[in-house]
Every structure is written in C-alpha cells, then in structure tokens.
MMTF fields as JSON, N, C-alpha, C and O atoms, coordinates in Angstrom:
{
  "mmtfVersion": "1.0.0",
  "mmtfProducer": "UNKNOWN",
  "numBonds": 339,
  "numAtoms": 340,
  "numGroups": 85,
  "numChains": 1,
  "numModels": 1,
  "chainsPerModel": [1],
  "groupsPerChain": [85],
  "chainIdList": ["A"],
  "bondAtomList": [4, 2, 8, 6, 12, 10, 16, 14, 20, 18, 24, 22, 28, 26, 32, 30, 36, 34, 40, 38, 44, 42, 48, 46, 52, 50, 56, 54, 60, 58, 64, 62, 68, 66, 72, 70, 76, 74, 80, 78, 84, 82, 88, 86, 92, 90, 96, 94, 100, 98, 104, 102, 108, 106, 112, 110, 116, 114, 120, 118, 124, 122, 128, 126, 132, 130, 136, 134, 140, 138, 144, 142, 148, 146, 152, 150, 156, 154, 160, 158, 164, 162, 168, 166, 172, 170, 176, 174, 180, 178, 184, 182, 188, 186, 192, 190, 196, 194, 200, 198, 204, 202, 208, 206, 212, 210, 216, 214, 220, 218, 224, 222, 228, 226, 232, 230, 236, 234, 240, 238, 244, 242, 248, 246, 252, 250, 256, 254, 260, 258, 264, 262, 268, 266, 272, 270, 276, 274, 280, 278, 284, 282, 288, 286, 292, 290, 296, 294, 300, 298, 304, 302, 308, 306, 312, 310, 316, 314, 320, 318, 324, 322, 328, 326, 332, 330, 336, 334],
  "bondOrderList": [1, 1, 1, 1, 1, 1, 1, 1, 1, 1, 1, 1, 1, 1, 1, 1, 1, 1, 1, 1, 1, 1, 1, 1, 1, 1, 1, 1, 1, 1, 1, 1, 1, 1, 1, 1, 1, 1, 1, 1, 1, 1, 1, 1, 1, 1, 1, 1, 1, 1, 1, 1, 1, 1, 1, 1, 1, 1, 1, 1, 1, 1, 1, 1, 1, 1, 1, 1, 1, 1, 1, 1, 1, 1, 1, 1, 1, 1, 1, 1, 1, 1, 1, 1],
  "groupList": [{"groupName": "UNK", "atomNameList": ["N", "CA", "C", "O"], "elementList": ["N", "C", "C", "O"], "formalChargeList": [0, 0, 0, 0], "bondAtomList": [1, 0, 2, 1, 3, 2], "bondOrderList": [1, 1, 2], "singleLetterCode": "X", "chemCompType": "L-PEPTIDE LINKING"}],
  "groupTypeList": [0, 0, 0, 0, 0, 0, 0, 0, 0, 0, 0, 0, 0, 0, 0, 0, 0, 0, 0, 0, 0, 0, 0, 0, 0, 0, 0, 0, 0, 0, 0, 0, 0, 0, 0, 0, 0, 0, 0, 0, 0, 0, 0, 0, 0, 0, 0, 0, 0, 0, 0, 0, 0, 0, 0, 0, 0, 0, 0, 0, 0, 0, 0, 0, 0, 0, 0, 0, 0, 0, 0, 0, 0, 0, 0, 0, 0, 0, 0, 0, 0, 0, 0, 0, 0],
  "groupIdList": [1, 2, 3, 4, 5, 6, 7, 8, 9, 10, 11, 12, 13, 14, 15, 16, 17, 18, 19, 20, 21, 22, 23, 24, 25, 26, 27, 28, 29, 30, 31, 32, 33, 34, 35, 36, 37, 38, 39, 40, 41, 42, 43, 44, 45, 46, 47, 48, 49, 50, 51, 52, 53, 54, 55, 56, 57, 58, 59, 60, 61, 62, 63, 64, 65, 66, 67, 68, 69, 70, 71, 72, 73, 74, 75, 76, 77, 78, 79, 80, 81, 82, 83, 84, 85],
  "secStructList": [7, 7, 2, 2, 2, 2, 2, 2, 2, 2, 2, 2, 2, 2, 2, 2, 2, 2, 2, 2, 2, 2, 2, 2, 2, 2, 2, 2, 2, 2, 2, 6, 7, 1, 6, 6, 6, 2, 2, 2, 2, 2, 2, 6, 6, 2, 2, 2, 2, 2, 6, 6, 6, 6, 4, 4, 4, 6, 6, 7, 7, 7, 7, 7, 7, 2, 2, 2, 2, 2, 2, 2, 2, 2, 2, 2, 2, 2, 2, 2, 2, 2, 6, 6, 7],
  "xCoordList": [-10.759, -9.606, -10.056, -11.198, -9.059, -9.64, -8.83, -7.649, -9.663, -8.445, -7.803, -6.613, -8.803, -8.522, -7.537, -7.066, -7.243, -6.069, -4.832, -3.939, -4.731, -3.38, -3.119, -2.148, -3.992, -3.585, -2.85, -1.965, -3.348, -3.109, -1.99, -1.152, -1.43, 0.249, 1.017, 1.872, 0.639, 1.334, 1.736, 2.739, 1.013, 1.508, 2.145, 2.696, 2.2, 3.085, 4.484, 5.432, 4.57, 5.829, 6.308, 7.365, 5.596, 6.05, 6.448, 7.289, 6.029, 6.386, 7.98, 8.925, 7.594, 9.259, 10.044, 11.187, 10.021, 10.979, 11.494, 12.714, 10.459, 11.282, 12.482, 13.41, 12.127, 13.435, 14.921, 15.959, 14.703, 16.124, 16.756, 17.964, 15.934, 16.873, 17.686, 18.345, 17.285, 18.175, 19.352, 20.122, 19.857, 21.165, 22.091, 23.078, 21.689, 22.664, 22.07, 22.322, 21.469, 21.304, 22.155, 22.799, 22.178, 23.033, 24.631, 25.394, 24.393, 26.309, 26.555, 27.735, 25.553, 26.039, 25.641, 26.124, 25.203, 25.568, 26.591, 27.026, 27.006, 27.961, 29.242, 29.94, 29.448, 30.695, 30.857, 31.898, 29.53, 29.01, 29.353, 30.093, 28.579, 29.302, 28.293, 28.405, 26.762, 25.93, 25.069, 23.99, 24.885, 24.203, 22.605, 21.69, 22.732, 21.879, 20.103, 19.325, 19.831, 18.775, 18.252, 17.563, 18.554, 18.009, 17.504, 16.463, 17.99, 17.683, 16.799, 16.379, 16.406, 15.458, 14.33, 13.224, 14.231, 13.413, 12.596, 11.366, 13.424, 13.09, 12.449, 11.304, 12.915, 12.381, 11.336, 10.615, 10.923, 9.309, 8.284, 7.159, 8.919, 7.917, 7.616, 6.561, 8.346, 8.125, 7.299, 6.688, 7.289, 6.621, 5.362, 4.51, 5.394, 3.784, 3.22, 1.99, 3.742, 2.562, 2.411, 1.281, 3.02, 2.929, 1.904, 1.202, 2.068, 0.452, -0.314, -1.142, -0.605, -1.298, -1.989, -3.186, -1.8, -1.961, -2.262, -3.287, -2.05, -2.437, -3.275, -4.031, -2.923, -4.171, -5.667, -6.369, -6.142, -7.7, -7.984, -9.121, -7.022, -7.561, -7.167, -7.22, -6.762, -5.398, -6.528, -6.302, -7.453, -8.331, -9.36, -10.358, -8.976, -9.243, -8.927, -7.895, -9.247, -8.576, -9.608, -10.794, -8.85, -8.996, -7.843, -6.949, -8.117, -7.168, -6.458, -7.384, -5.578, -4.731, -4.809, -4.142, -5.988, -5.931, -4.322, -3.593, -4.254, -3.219, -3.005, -1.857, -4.132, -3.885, -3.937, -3.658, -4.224, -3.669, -2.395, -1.854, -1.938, -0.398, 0.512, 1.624, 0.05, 0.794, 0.833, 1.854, -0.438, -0.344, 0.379, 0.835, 0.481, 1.307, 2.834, 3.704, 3.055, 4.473, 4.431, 5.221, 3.878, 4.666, 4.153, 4.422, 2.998, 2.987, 4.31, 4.757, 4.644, 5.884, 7.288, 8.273, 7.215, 8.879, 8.525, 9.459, 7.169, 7.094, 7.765, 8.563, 6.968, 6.888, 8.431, 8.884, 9.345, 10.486, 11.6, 12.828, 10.971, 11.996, 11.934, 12.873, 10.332, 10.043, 11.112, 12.131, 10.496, 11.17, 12.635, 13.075, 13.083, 14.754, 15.154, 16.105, 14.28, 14.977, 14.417, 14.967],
  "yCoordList": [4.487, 3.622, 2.191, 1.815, 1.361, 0.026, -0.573, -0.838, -0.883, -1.993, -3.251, -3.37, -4.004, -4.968, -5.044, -6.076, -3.624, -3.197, -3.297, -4.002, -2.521, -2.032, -3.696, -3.797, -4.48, -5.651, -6.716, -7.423, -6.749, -7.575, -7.023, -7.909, -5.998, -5.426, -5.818, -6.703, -4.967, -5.258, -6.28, -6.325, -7.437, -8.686, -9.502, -10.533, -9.27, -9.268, -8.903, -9.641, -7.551, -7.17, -7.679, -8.287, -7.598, -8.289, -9.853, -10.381, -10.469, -11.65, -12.067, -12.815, -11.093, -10.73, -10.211, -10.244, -9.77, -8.997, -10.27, -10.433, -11.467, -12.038, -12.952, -13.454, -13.033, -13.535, -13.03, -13.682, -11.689, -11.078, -11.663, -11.473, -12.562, -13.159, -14.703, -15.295, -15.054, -16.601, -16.544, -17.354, -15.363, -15.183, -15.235, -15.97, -14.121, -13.902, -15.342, -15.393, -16.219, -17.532, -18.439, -19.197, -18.372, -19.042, -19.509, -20.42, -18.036, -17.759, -17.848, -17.885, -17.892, -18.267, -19.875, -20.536, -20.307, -21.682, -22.402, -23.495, -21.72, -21.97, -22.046, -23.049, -20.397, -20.574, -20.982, -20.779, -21.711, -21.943, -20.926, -20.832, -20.121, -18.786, -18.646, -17.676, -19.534, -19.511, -18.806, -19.238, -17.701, -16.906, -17.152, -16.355, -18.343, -18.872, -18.597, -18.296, -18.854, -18.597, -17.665, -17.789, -16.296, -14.868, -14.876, -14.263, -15.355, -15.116, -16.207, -16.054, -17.211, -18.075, -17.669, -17.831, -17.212, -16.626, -15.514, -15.469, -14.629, -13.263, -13.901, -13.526, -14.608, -15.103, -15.808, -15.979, -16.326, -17.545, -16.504, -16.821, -15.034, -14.091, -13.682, -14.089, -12.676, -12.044, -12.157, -11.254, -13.901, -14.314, -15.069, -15.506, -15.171, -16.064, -14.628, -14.656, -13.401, -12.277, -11.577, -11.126, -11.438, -11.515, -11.627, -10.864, -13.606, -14.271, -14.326, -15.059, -13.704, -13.45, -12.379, -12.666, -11.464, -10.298, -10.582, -9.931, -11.516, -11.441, -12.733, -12.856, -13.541, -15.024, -14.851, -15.268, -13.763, -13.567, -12.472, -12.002, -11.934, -11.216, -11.152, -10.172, -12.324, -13.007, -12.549, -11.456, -13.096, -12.674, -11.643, -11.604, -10.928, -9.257, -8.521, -7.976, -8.161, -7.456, -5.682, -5.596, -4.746, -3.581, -2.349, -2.184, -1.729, -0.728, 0.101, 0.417, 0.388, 1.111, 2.919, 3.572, 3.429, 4.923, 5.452, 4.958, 6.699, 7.248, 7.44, 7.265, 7.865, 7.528, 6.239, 6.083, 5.38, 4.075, 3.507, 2.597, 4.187, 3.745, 4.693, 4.302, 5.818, 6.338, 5.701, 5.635, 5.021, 4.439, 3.299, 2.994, 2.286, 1.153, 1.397, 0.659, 2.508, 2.954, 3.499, 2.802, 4.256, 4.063, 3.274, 3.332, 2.229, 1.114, -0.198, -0.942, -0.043, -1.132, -0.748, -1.486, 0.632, 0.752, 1.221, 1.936, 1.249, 1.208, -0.79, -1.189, -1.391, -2.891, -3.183, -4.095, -2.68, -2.992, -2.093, -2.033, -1.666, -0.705, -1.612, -1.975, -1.954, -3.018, -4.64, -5.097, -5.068, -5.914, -6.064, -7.014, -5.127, -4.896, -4.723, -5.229, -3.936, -4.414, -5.367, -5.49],
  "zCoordList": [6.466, 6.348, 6.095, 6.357, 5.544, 4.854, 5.668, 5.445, 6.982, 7.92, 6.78, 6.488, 6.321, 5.526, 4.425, 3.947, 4.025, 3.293, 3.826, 3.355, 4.929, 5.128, 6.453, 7.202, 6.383, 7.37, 6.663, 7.146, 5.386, 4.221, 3.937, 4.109, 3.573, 2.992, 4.184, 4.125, 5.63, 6.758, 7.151, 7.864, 6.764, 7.096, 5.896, 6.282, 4.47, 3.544, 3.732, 3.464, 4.277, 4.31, 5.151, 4.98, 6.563, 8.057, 7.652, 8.38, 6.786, 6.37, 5.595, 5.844, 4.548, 3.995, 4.878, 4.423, 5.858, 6.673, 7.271, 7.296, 7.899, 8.688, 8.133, 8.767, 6.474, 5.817, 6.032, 6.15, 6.046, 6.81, 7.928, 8.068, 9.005, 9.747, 9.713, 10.568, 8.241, 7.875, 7.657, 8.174, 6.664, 6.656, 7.531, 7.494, 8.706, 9.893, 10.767, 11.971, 10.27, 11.077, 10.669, 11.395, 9.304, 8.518, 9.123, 9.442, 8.972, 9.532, 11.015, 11.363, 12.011, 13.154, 13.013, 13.932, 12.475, 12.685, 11.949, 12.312, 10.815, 10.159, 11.274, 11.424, 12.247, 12.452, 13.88, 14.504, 14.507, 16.222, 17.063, 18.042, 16.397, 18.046, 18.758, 19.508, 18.913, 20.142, 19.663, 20.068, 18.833, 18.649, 17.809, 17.603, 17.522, 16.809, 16.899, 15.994, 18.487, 19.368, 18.82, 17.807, 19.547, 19.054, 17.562, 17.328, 16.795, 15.214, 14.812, 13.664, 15.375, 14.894, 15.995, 15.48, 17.289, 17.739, 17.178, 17.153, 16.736, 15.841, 14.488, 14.233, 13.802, 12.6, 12.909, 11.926, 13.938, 14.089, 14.768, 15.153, 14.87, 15.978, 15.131, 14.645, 14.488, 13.292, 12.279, 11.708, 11.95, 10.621, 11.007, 10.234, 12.682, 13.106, 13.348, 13.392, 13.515, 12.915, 11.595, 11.411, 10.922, 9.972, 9.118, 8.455, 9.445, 9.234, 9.585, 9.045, 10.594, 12.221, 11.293, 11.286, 10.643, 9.549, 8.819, 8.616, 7.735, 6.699, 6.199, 5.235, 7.076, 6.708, 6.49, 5.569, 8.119, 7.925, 6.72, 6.755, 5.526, 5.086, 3.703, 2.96, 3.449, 2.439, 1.313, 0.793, 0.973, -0.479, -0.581, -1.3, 0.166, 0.043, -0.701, -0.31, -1.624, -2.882, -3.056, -3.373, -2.794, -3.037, -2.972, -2.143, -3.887, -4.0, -2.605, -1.858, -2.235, -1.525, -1.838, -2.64, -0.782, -0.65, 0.083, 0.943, -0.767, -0.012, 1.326, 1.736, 2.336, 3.569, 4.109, 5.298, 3.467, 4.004, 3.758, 4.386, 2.705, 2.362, 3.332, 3.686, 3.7, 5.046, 6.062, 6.747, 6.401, 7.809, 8.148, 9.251, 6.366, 6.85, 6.653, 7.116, 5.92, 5.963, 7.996, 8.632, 8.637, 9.499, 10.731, 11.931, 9.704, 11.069, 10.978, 11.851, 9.496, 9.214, 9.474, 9.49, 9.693, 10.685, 11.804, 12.168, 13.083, 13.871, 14.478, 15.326, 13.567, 13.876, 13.458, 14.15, 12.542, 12.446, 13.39, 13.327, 13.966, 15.271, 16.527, 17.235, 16.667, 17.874, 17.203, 17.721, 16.143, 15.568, 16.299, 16.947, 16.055, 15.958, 17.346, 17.942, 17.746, 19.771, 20.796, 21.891]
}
C-alpha cells in the first residue's frame, strides 16, 4: 500500500468536503437562528485535517493501485460518517 497515496487524495477530498459546510453557514447567519457555531466548528475541524493529510505529502506524485482506491473509498465515508456526527 502507498500510504503517501491514499493520504494525499484523503486529505483532498477531506478538504472539499469541508466546503459543504458554508452554505448551511451561510443561511444560518443569514436568518440568526444561533446555529451558526456547529457549522463553522465542523468546517475549521474538518479542513485543519484535511491538511493535516495532505500538506506533508502535497508533491507526491504516483499512480493510485486499485487497492488503494478501496481503502480511501472506505476510509472517506468512514471520516464522513464521523464527520457528520
């Protein structure tokens, strides 16, 4: 397995993911219903690992074996299940 592979995608995606929480930030501050907290918490956790992932390994460049593309498929909806609760 190519740790250096699947740390580098994992924290790509984990990065894009935490964009998903501006919107619903958006709109609770748009309409002040308090809720604001939780979603900028989730978005600065999310995306300081992320990079936490993918900084030390940012110019690593090698191909993606099939069992490594399994593992970050279900290490990235393990981390988006934790993510999410």
């Amino acid at each position: 397995m190519q740790l250096a592979v699947i740390l580098r995608i994992l924290g790509i995606l984990l990065s894009l993911f935490s964009l998903t929480m501006i919107p619903p930030l958006v709109i609770s501050l748009f309409t002040k219903d308090g809720s604001a907290t939780p979603f900028i918490l989730a978005f600065v956790i999310i995306l300081f690992i992320g990079l936490l992932f993918w900084l030390p390994v940012k110019n690593f460049k090698n191909d993606l074996r099939l069992r490594d593309g399994f593992f970050v498929v279900v290490l990235f909806w393990v981390g988006l299940g934790l993510a999410g609760s």
